[in-house]
Steps between C-alpha positions, in 0.01 A plus 500: 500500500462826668688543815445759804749544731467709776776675678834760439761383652789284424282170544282609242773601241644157557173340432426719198841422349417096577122554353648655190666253363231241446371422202171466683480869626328726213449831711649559812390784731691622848322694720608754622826424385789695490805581250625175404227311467355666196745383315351159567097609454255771541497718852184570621450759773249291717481478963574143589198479687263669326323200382223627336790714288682184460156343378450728236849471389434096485217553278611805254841277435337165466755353804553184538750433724528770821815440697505743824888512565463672860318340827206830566322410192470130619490515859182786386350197333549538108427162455189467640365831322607373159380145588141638615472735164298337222690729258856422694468132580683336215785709542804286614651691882788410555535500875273370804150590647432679768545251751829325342662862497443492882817295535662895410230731629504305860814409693272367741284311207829317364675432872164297568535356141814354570418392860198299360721302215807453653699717343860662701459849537629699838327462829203770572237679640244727381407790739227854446385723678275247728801345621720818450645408862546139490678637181762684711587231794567282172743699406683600776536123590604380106836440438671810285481544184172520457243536167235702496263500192153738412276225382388661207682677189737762604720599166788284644499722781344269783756297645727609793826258604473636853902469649359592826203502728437837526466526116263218491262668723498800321479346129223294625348753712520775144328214283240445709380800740628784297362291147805551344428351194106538511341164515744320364634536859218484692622090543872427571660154477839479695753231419813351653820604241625219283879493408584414184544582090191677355416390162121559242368138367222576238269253339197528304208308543144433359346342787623191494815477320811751538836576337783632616657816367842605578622568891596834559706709766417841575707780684262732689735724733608847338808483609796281430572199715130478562475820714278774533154526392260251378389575123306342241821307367852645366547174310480092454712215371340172346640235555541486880825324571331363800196367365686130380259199401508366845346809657258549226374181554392575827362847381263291237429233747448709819352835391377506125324176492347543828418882384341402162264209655458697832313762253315245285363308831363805657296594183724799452465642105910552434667498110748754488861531643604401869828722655647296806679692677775273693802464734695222489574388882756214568402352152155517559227752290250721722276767329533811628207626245285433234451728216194445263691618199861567367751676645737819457732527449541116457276480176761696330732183532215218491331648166862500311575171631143330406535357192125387434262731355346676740148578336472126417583426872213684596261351266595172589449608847164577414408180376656275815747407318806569620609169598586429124792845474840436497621796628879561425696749681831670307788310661666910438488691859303824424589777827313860517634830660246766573552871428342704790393842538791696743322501871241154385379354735418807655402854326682531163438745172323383171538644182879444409578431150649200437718448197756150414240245547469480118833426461466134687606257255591220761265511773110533506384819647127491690354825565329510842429873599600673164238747290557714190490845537492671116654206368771430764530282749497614902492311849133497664560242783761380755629236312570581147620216244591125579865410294456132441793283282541189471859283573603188544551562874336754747830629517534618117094565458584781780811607348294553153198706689766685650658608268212606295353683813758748504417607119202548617451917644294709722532750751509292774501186448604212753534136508630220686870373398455160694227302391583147533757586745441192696582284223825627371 
């Protein structure tokens, strides 16, 4: 089969790595791409949602299977313009329609989602500009700390843990009169704060059946300790220490079941992978989000640890069929660090050569924003390469990635020394 897969970051060179390896994968293209994952297919420079691009590239490769790794392309409805092509339509997406990637594209969407099937998520309330100042009285009478979301897709940027009134107002006040993130802000939902262990469940389902991958924790803060600035993830452990058969139960029983048939009752077109976000509370699961594809950096741990073939997942997704996998996760913990550009999350330089990643003999090394530049290899994003090993504990998978992220050299470069810190 001929495989598509769109995206460039660490996700994607997971993915690639995973897709590679199956005896049912003939040509794989990546697109855009970036360093490391052409040595796992073809790049293809190509805008994620440029569809009509991303059409022509369907036909000219003869793809069969198109797997959008990132959340525009299928919150912009990729599914639904490949489904609605006579030239596109037997091509296998893996990921939801339009409407099934709302449970991402809409905090608002997915908080009434779970309020209509029963499924524990934080107290809320939705709030625009038509009720800006109902808005405001709400806050200033709501217990501290506070959440404040933009509804819509925000890069991982939209959320505000408000320690204080004051910074409530203005957060929510920024989203909404001053548009701070466009329209994606234009509705805000605010939620009480839930206590607890954070933790990424992800299943895959084809409308009616689901497996489960993996569980995955990921570290988010720059800083060490979980301090400073929120980023797109410095790292992630799999297995979760926390998440033991008796709280998984209640995970299948109380949020992916419910999710899954919740979808299928309301007519809602979903085969592709489901991210839940969660906190465990006093034993108990609640979803903080929903993601309508895989995460990263947790899909550098989840892909190593997946022992099914990913490509003949997909295809069995494809059929409904699901329900007769056996999916078998690597008893091995697998643990990722994540080399960072110096000043990520905020401004930092591209273009610094990069040199020791070929010299990795006991970890796996994803590229996330790497490029060659007359043959070498240089930084073009925040967050560089993903160091995943595997160990028999979290404990020694870290020690491995560890030690083969120092070996690894740029000007620059920065990562997290305490992933997993909690479990030590």
């Amino acid at each position: 089969m001929n495989i598509l897969l769109l995206g460039s970051g660490g996700r994607e060179s997971a993915i690639a790595w995973k897709m590679s390896q199956s005896s049912l994968c003939n040509e794989l293209y990546i697109a855009p791409g970036n360093a490391g994952t052409a040595s796992y297919g073809t790049n293809i420079p190509l805008s994620l949602t440029d569809f009509e691009e991303i059409k022509k590239t369907c036909i000219n490769k003869q793809i069969d299977i198109l797997f959008p790794g990132g959340e525009d392309t299928l919150v912009a409805g990729i599914y639904d313009y490949i489904k609605a092509d006579s030239q596109l339509k037997h091509i296998i997406v893996a990921g939801p329609s339009q409407e099934g990637a709302k449970l991402e594209g809409s905090k608002a969407f997915a908080k009434q989602f779970m309020q209509r099937h029963n499924i524990p998520t934080a107290a809320y309330r939705e709030f625009s500009n038509d009720n800006f100042e109902e808005g405001i009285t709400y806050l200033q009478q709501h217990t501290l700390p506070i959440v404040i979301k933009a509804d819509g897709l925000a890069a991982g940027k939209g959320v505000v843990i408000a320690e204080d009134t004051q910074t409530a107002v203005d957060a929510f006040t920024t989203m909404i009169k001053e548009a701070q993130f466009g329209d994606a802000s234009k509705k805000v939902v605010v939620e009480e704060f839930l206590t607890g262990i954070e933790l990424s469940v992800f299943a895959m389902t084809d409308g009616s059946n689901y497996v489960l991958l993996p569980e995955a924790k990921d570290y988010k803060r720059i800083g060490e300790g979980d301090k400073g600035l929120n980023t797109g993830g410095m790292g992630a452990i799999s297995p979760v220490p926390i998440a033991d058969a008796a709280f998984m139960h209640k995970v299948v029983q109380q949020v992916i079941e419910p999710t899954v048939k919740g979808l299928k009752e309301e007519n809602i077109t979903y085969q592709g992978f489901i991210f839940f976000g969660l906190i465990k509370v006093n034993g108990d699961p609640y979803v903080i989000e929903y993601n309508c594809r895989m995460g990263d950096p947790e899909t550098e741990v989840v892909m190593p640890r997946l022992q099914n073939d990913l490509v003949e997942l997909i295809v069995k997704m494809n059929e409904c069929r699901l329900n007769e996998v056996n999916v078998l996760h690597d008893k091995r913990a697998a643990c990722t660090v994540m080399l960072v550009s110096e000043g990520y999350p905020g401004s930092y330089t591209k273009g610094k050569l990069i040199t020791g990643d070929k010299e990795i003999t006991d970890s796996l090394v994803f590229h996330s924003g790497t490029s060659k530049k007359e043959g070498d290899t240089i930084t073009s994003g925040g967050r560089v390469m993903a160091v995943t090993s595997y160990g028999d504990t979290v404990k020694d998978a870290l020690k491995t990635s560890y030690t083969s992220a120092e070996k690894i050299q740029y000007e620059g470069k920065y990562y997290r020394r305490d992933i997993g810190y909690e479990f030590d």
